[in-house]
Structures are given as C-alpha cells and as structure tokens.
Backbone as JSON, one array per atom type, in Angstrom:
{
  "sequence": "XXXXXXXXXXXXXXXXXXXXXXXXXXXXXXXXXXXXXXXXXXXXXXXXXXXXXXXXXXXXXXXXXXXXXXXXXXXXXXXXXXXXXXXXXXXXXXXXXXXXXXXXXXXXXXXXXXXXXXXXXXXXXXXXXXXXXXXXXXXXXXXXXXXXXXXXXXXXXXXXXXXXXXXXXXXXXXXXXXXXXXXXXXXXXXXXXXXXXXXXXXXXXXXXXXXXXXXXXXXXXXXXXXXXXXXXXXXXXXXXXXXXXXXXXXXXXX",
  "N": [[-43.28, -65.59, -29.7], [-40.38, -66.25, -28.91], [-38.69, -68.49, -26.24], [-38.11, -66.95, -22.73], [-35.05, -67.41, -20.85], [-35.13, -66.69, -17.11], [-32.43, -64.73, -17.03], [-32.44, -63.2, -18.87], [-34.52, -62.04, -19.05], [-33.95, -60.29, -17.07], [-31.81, -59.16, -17.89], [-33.33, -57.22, -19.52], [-34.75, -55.63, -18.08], [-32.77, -54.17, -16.87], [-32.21, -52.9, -18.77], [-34.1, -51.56, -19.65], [-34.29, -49.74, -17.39], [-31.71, -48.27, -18.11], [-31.27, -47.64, -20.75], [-28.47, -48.38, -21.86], [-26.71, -51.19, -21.54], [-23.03, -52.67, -20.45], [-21.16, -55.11, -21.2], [-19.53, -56.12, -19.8], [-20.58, -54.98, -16.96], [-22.38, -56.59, -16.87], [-21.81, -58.89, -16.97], [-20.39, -59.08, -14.01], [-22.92, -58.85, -12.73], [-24.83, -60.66, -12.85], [-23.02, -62.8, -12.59], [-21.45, -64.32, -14.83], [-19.66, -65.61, -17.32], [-18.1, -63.64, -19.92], [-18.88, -64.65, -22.5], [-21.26, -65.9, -22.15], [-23.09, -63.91, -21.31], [-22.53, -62.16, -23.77], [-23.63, -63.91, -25.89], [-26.06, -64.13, -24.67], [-26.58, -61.31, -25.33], [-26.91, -61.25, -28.26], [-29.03, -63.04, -29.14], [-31.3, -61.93, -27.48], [-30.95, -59.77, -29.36], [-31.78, -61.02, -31.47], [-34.46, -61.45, -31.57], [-35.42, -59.25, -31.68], [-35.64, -57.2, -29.54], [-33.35, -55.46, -28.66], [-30.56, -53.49, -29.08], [-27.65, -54.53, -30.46], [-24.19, -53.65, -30.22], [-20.23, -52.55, -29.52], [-19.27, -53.78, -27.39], [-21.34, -54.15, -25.25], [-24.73, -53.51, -25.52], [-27.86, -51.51, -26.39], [-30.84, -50.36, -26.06], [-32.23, -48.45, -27.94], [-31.39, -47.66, -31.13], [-28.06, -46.97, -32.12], [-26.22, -45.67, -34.09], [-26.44, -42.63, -35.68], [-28.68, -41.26, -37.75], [-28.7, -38.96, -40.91], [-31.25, -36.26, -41.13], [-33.34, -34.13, -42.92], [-33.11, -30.41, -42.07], [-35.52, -29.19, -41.38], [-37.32, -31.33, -40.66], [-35.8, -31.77, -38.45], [-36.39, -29.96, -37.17], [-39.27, -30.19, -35.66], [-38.71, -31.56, -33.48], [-38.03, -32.8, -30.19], [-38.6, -29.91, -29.55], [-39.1, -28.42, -27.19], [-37.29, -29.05, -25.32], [-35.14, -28.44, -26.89], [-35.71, -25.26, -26.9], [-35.21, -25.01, -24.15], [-32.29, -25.95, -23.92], [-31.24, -24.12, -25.47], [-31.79, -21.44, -24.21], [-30.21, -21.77, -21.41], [-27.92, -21.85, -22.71], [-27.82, -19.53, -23.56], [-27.14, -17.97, -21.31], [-24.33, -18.13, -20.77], [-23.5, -16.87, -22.8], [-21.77, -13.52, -23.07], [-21.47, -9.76, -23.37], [-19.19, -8.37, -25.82], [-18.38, -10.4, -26.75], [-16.54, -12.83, -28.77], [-17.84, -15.15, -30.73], [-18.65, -18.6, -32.07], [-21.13, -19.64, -34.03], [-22.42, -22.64, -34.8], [-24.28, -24.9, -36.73], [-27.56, -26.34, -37.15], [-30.59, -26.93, -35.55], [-30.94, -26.69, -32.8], [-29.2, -24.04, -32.14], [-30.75, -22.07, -33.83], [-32.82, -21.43, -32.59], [-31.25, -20.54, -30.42], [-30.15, -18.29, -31.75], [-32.2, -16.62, -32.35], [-32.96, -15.67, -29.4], [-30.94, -14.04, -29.17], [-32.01, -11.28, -30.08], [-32.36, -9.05, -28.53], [-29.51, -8.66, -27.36], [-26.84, -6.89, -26.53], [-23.25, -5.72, -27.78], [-21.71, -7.67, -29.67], [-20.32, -10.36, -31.67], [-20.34, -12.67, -34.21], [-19.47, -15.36, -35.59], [-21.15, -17.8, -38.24], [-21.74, -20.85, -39.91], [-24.66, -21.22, -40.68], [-27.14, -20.55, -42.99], [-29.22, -19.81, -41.66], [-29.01, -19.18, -38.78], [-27.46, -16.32, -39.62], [-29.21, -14.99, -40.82], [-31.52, -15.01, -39.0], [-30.11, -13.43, -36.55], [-29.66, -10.98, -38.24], [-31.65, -9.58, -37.44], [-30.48, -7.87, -35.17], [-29.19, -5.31, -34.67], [-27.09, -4.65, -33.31], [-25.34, -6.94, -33.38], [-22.59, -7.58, -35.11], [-22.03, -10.2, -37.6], [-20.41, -12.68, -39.04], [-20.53, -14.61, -42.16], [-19.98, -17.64, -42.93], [-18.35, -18.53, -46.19], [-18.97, -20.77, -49.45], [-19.25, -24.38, -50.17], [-23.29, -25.16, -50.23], [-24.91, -26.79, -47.97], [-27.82, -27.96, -48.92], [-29.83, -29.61, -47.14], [-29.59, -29.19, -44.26], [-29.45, -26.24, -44.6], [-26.57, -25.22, -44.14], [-22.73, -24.2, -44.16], [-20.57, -25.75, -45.7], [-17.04, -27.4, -46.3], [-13.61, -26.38, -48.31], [-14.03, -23.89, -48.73], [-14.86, -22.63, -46.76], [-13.65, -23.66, -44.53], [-11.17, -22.54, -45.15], [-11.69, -19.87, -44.83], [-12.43, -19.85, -42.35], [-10.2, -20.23, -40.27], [-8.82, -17.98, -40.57], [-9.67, -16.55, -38.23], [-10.12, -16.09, -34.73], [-11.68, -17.2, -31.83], [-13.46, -16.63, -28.57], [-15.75, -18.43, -27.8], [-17.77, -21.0, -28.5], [-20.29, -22.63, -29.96], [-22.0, -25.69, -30.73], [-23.69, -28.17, -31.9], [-24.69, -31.65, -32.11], [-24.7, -34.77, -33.15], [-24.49, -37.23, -32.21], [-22.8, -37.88, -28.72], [-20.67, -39.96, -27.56], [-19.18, -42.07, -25.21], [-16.74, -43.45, -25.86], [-16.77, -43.29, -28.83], [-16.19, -40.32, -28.99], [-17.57, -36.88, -30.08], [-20.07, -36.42, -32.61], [-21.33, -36.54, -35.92], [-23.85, -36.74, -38.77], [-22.9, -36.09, -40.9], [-19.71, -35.88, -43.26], [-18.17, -34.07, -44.05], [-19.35, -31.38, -42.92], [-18.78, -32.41, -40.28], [-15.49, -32.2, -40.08], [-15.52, -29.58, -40.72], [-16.19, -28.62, -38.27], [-14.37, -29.12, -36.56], [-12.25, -27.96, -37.11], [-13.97, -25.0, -35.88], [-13.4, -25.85, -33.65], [-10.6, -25.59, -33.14], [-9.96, -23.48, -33.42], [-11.0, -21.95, -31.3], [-11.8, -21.38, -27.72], [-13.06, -21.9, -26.14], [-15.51, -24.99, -25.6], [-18.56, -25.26, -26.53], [-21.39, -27.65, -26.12], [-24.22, -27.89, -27.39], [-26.98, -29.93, -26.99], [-29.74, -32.53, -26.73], [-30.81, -35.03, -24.47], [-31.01, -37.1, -25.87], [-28.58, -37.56, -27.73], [-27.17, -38.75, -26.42], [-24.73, -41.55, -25.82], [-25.1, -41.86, -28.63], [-23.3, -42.27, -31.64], [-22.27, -40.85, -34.22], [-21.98, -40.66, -38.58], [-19.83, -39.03, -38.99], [-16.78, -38.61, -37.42], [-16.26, -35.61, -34.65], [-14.57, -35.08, -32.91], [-12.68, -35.9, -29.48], [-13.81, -36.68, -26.48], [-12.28, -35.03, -24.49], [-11.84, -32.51, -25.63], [-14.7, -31.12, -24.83], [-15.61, -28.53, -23.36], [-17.92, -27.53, -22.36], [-21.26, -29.44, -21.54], [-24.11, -28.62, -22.2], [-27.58, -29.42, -21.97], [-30.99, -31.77, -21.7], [-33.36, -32.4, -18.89], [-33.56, -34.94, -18.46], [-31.24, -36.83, -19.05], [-29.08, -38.98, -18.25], [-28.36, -39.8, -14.9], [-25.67, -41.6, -14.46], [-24.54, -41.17, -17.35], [-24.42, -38.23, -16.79], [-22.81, -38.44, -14.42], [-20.21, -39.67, -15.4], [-19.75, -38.33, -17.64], [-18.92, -35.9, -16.36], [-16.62, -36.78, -14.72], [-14.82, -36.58, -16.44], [-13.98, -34.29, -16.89], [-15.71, -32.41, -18.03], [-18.2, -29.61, -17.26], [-21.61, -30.25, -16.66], [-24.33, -29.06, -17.52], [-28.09, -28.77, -16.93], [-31.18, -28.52, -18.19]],
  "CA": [[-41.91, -65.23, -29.31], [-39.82, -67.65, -28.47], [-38.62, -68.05, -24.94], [-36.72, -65.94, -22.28], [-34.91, -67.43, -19.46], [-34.54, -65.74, -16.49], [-31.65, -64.52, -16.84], [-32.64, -63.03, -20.57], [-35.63, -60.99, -18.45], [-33.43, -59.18, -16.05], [-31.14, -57.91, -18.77], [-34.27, -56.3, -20.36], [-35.25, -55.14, -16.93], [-31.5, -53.3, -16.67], [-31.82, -52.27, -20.45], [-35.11, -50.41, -19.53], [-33.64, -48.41, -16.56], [-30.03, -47.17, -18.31], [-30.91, -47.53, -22.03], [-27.56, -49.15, -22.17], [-25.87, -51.55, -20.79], [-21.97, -52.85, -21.1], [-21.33, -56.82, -21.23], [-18.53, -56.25, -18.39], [-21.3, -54.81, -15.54], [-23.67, -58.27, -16.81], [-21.05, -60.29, -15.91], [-20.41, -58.69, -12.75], [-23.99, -58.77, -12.03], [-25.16, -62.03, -13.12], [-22.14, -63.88, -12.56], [-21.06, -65.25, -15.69], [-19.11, -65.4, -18.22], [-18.62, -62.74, -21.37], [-19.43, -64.89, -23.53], [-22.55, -66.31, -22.07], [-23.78, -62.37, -21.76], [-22.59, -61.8, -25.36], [-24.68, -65.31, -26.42], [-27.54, -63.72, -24.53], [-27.2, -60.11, -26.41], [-26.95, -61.6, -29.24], [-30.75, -64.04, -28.6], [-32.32, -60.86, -27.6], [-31.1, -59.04, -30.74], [-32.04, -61.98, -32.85], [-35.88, -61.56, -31.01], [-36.0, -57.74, -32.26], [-35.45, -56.91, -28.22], [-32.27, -54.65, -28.21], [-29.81, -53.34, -30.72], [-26.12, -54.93, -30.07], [-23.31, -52.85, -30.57], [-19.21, -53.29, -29.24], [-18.79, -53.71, -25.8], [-22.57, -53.78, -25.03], [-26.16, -53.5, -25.86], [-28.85, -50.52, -26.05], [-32.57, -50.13, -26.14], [-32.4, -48.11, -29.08], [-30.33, -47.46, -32.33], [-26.95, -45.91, -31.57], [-26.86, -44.77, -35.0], [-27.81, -41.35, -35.87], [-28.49, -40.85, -39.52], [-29.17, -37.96, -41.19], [-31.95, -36.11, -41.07], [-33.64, -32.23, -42.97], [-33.12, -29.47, -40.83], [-37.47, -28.86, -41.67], [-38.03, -32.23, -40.04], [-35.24, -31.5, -36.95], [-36.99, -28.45, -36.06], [-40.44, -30.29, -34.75], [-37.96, -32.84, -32.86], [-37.52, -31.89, -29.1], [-38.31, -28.88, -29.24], [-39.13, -27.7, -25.32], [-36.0, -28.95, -24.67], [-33.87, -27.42, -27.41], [-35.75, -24.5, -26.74], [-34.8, -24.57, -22.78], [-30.86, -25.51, -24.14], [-30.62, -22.64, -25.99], [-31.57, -20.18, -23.09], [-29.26, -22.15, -20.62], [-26.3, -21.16, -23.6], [-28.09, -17.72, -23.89], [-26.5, -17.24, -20.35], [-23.14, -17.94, -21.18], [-22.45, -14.99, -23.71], [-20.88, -12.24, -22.57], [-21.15, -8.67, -24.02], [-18.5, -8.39, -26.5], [-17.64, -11.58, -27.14], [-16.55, -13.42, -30.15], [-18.64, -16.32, -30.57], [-19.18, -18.79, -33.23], [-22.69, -20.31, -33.48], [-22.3, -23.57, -35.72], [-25.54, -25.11, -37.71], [-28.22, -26.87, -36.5], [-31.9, -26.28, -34.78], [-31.52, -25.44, -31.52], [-28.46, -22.64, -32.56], [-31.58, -21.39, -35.01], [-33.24, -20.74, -31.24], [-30.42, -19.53, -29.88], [-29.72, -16.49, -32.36], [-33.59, -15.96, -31.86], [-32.76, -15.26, -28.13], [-29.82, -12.96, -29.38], [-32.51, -10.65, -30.34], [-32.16, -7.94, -28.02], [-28.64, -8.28, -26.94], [-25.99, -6.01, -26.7], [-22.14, -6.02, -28.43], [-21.13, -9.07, -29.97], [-19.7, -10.87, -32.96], [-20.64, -14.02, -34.39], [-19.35, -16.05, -36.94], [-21.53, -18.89, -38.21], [-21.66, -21.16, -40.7], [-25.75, -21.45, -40.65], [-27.94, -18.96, -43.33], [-30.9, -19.12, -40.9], [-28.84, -18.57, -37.27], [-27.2, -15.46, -39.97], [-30.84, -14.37, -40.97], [-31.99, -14.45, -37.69], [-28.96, -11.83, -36.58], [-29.99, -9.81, -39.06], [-32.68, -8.36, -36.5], [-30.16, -7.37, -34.58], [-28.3, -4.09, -35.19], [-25.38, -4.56, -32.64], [-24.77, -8.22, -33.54], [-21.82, -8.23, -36.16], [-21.9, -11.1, -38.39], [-19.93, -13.31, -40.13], [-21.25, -15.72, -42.34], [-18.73, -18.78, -44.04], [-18.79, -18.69, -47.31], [-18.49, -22.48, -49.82], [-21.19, -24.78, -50.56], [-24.67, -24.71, -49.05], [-25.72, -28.35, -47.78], [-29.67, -27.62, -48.46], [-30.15, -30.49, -45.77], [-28.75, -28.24, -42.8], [-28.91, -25.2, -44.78], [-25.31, -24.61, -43.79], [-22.22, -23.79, -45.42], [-19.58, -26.6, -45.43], [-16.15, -27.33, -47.59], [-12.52, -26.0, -48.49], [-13.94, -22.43, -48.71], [-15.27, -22.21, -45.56], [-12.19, -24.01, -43.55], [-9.98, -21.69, -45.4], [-12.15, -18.34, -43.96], [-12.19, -20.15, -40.92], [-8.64, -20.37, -40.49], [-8.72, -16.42, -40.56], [-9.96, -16.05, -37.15], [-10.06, -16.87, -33.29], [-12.63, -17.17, -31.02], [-13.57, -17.37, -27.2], [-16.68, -18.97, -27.49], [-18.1, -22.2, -29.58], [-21.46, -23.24, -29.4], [-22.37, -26.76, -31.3], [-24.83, -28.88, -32.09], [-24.05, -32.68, -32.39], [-25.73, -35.88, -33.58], [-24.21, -38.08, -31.19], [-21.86, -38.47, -28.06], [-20.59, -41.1, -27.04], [-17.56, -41.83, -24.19], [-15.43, -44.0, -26.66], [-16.2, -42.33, -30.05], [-16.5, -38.49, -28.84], [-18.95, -36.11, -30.59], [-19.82, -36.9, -33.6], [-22.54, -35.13, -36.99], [-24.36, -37.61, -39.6], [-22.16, -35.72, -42.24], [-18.26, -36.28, -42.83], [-17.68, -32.29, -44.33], [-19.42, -30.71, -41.46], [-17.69, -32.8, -39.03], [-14.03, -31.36, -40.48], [-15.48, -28.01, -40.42], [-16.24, -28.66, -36.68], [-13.03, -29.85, -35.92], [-11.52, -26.4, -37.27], [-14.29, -24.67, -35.89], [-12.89, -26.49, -32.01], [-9.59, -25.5, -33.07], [-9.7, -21.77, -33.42], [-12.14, -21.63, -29.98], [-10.62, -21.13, -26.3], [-14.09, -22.46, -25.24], [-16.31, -25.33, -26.46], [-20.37, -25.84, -25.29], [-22.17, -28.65, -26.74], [-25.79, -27.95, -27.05], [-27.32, -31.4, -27.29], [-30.53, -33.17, -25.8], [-30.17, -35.97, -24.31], [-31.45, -38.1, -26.7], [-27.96, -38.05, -28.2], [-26.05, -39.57, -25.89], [-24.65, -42.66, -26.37], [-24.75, -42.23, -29.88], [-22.79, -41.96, -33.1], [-22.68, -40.37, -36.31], [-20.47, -41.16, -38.99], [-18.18, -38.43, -38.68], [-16.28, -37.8, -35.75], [-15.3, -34.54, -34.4], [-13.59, -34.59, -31.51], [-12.87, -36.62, -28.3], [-14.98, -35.81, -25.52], [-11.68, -34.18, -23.83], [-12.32, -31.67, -26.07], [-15.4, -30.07, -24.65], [-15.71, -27.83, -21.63], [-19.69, -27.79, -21.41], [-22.63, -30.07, -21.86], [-25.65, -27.8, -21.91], [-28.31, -30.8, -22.31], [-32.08, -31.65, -20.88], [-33.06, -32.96, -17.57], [-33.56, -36.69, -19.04], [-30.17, -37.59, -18.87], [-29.08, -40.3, -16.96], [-26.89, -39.71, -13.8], [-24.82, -42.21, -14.6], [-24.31, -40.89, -18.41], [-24.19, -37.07, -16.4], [-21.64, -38.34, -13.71], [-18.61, -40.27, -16.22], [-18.9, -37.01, -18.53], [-18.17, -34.65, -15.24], [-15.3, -36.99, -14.56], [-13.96, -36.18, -17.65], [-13.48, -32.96, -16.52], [-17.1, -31.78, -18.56], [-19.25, -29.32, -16.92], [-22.9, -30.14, -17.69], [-25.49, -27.75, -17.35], [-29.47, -29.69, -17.39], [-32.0, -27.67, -18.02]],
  "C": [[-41.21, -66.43, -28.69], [-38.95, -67.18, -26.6], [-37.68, -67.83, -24.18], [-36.81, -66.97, -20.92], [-34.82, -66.2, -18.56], [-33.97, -64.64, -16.28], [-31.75, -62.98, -17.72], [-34.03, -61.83, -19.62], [-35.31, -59.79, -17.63], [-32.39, -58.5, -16.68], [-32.13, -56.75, -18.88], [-34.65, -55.43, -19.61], [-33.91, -54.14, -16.74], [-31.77, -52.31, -17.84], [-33.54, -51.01, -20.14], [-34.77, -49.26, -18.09], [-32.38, -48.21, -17.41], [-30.57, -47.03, -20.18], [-29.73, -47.56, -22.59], [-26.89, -49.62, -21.39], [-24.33, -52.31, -21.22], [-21.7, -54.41, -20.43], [-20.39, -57.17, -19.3], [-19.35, -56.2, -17.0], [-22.08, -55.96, -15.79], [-23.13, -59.06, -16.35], [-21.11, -59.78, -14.82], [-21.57, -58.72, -12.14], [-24.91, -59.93, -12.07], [-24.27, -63.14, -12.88], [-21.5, -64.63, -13.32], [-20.0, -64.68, -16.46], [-19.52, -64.52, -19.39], [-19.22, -63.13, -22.25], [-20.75, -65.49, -23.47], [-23.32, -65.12, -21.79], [-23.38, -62.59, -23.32], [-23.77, -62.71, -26.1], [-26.0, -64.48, -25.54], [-27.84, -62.08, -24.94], [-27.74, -60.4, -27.46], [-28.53, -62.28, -29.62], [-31.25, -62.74, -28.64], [-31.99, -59.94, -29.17], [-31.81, -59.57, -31.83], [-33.6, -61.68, -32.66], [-36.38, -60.06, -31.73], [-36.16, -56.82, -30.51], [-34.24, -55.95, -27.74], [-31.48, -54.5, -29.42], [-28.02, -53.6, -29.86], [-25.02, -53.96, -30.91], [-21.5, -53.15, -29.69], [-19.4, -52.69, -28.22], [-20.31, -53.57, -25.0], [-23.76, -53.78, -25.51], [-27.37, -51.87, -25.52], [-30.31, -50.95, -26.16], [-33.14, -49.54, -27.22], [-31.1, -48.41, -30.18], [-29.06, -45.99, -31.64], [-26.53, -45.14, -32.84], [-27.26, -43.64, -35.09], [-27.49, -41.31, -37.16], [-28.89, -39.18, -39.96], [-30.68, -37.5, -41.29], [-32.2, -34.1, -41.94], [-33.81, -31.7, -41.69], [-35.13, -29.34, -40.68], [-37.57, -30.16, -40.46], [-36.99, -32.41, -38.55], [-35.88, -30.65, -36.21], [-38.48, -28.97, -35.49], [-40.09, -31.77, -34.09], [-37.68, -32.33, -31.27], [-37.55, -30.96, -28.98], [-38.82, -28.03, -28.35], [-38.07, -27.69, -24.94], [-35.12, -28.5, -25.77], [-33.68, -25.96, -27.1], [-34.93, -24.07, -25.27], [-32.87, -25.0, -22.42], [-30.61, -24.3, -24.43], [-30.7, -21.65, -24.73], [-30.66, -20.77, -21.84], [-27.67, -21.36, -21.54], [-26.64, -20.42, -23.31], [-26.67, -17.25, -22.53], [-24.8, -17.26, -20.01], [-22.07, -17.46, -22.23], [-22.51, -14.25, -23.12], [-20.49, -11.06, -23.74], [-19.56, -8.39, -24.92], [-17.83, -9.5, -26.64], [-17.75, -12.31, -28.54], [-16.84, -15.06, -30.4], [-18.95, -17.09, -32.11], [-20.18, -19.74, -32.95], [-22.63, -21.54, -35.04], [-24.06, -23.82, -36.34], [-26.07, -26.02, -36.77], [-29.56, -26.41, -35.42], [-31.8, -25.82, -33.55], [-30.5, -24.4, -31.48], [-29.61, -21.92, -33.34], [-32.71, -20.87, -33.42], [-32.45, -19.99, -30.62], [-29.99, -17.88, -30.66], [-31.27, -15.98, -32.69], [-33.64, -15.08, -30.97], [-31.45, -13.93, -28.44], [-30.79, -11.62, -29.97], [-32.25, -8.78, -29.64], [-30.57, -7.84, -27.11], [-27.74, -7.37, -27.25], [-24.47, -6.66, -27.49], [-22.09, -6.82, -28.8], [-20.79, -9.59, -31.38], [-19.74, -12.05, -32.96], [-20.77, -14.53, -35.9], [-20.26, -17.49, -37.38], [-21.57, -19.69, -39.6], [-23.2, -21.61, -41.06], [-25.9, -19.91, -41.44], [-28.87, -19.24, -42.71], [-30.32, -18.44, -39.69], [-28.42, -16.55, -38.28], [-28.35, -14.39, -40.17], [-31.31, -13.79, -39.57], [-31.33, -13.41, -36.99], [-28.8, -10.99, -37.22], [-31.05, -8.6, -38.23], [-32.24, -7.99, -35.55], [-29.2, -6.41, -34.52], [-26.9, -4.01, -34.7], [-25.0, -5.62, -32.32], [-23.72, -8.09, -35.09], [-21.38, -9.83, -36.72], [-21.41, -11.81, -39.02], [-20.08, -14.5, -40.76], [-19.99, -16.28, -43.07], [-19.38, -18.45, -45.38], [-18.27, -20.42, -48.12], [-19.78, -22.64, -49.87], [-21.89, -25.14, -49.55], [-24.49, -26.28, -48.75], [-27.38, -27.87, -47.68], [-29.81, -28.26, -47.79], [-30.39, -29.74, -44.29], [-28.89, -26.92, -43.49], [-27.86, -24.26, -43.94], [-24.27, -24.68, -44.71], [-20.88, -25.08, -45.42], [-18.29, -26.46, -46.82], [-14.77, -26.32, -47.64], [-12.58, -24.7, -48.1], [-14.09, -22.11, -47.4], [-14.09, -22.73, -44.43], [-11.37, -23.01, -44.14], [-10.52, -20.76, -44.86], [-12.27, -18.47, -42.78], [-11.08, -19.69, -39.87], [-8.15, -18.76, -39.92], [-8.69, -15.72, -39.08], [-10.19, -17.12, -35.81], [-11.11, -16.2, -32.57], [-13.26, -17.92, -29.38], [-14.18, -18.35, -27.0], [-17.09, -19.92, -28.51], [-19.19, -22.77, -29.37], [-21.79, -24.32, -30.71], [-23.1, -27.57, -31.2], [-24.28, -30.34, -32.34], [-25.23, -33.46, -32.86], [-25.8, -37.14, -32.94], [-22.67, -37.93, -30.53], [-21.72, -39.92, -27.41], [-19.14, -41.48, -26.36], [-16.27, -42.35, -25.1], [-15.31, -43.39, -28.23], [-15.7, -40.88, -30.36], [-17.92, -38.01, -29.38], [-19.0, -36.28, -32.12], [-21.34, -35.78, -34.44], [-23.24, -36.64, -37.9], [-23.52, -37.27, -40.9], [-20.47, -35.63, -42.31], [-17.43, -34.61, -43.0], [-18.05, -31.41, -43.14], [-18.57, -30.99, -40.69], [-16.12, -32.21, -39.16], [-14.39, -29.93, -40.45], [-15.74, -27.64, -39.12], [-15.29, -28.86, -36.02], [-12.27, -28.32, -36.03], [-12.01, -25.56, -36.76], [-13.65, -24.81, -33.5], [-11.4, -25.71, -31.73], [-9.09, -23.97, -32.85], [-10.64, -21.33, -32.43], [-10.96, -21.97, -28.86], [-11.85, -22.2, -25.36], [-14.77, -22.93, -25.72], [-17.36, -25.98, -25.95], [-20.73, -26.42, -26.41], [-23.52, -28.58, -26.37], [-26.38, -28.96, -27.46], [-28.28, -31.86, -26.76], [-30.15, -34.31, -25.45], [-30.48, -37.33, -24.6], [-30.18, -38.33, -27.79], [-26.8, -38.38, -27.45], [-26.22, -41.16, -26.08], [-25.58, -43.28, -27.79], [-23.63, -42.19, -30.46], [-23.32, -41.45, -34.51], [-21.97, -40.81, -37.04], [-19.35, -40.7, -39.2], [-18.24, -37.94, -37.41], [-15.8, -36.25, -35.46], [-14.74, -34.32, -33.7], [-13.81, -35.96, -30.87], [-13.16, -35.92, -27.39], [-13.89, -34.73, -24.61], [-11.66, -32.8, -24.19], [-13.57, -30.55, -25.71], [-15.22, -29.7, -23.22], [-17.04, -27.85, -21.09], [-20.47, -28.65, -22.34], [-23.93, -29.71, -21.63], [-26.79, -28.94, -22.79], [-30.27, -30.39, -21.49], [-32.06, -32.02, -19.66], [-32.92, -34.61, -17.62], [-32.35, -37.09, -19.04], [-29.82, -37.98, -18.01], [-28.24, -40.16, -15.92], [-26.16, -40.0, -13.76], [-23.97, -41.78, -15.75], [-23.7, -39.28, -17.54], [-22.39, -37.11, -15.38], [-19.72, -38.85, -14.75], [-18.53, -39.3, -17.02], [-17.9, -35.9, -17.67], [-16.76, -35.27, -14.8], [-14.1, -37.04, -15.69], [-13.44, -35.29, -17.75], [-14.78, -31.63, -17.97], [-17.44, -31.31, -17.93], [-20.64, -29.57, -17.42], [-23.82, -29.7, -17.11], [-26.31, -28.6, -18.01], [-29.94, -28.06, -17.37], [-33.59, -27.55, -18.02]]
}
C-alpha cells in the first residue's frame, strides 16, 4: 500500500466513526484547504479506502442498486422485523392506509393479522396475500404490470387507480435517504408511483433501516420535507437522527 500521511489516517479514523464525512467539517478540523481535503479523498479513493461522492466521502457505496425481493427478505431482518411492529403501532382502527411494496411492509401485513377495521390499498401481491387472512381487512390491490423483481404492481394503470382515492396513512419502504437527494427506490416507475402514492396521503412513515441512510437510488421520490416519520433501527447515527428531526421528521428507533 502505498503511504498515508498523518493527516490521510485521521480522516479514516473520522470515516470509521460517522460512515461519512463532508469536505467542509475536514477543513474545519484539520485546518486546510478544500482542495487539499478533496486531493486527500481523492488518494484514499485511488487506495480502494473510501468511496468519494459530491461534497464528501463515505465508508461505503452510496449507491443502492437493485436488488430481488427473495434475496431482500434474508437482509436485516431483526430489524425490519422490529420496524414493522414500531409502524404496527401507528394504525388506527378504521383507517385508510396504503402499504407500498417492499420486505419489511410483507412483515407488516403479517402483524395485521388479527386486527380490527381497516382498509388498505397496496400495490404489493404478497403484503395483498398476506391480508387475505384477515377477514376485517378490506383490500385494495393496484392493478398494471407486475415487476417480478418486487413482485409489485407499477405503471400508468396503477397511477390512474391511484388517483381514485385518498388516504390518511402511507407506509413506505425506500432504498435510500439522503439530506440533499430525499428518498429515493433503485427503480424509476416505482419511484413515480410513490410520488402519487405521497400525494393522495395526509400522512407519510418511512420504514427504512438504517443501513439506508445516506444513500441514493436512481429514482427520486420526494424531498425529505415530505415525510412526517422515520420508523428506522437503533444503529443510526445521532448525528444522521438529529439533522432529520430538524427537518421537522419524527424518528421512531426501534
């Protein structure tokens, strides 16, 4: 490996407590100039030591690519499981709720098993399946084409049946937030059916671990002013927890 000053050691030493840091706090904390931080992101990226990105540097890939729902579902899952029952507790008997696609919503309409009144539109055939075992859960599934990936329903048809109806409640799944892009999916059709899906909601919870913060996907759906909750794990960073709450985010760990 070729060799680290100083200087080049106590980034790495920052970059392993926050799993990201932004070029502006290096100067401020090292003393220098941007561009002699940027010249030393740049060295460590070249080493295979950090992944450079604008305005900063991470520890991992900010990136999220796509991925099968089969191989999401044995991904995190203590903590999707212990999101979903944090959401569980924010439905409310007759409420009109839509439960978007994605693994830990496929826990959450598990947990809907024995509840009472409610109505729930989703655009997922497994969260729909799974509300099938429940007699006083009314249903509405999108109709349009499947994505076998997500087995969900995305596309013209399904924004147009969308369109149809309003709803208190919004529970979503993301692929990455992030403070300057918003919330974002790995797919560009989902993401527009999420955007409509924000639009006809009064209330919108982001069920997310917190293994996607400070990411991206490549479609956007929103800006983060957009959500009202961050139902997440306990792993998220205080610092990542406190600049969402001043956004005017609630976030619920769990």
């Amino acid at each position: 490996m070729e060799k680290l000053i100083a200087r080049h050691t106590d980034i790495l030493k920052v970059l392993d407590e926050k799993d990201y840091v932004l070029v502006q706090d290096l100067c401020e904390k090292f003393n220098v100039s941007s561009v002699t931080i940027r010249k030393d992101l740049n060295y460590l990226e070249s080493l295979g030591l950090l992944f450079r990105n604008h305005g900063g540097a991470s520890k991992y890939v900010r990136f999220a690519y796509e991925r099968n729902v089969d191989e999401k579902e044995n991904i995190n899952v203590e903590a999707k499981q212990n999101i979903a029952k944090a959401a569980l507790q924010l439905i409310q008997e007759n409420d009109c709720i839509i439960l978007a696609s994605g693994t830990t919503m496929h826990y959450l309409a598990r947990m809907l098993v024995n509840f009472g009144q409610l109505t729930v539109l989703t655009s997922s055939l497994r969260v729909a399946l799974e509300l099938c075992n429940n007699p006083n859960i009314n249903i509405i599934q999108l109709g349009g084409e499947v994505r076998k990936s997500s087995t969900s329903i995305v596309g013209s048809i399904s924004e147009t049946i969308l369109k149809q109806f309003s709803c208190n409640k919004l529970f979503l799944g993301v692929d990455g937030i992030d403070l300057d892009f918003g919330i974002s999916t790995s797919n560009a059709a989902e993401a527009h059916l999420n955007q409509l899906m924000i639009d006809c909601s009064d209330k919108v919870m982001i069920l997310a671990d917190s293994s996607k913060l400070n990411k991206k996907g490549f479609g956007k759906i929103a800006p983060l002013d957009k959500i009202d909750y961050l139902i997440t794990d306990n792993d998220i960073l205080e610092e990542d927890k406190k600049r969402l709450e001043e956004i005017g985010i609630s976030v619920i760990t769990k």
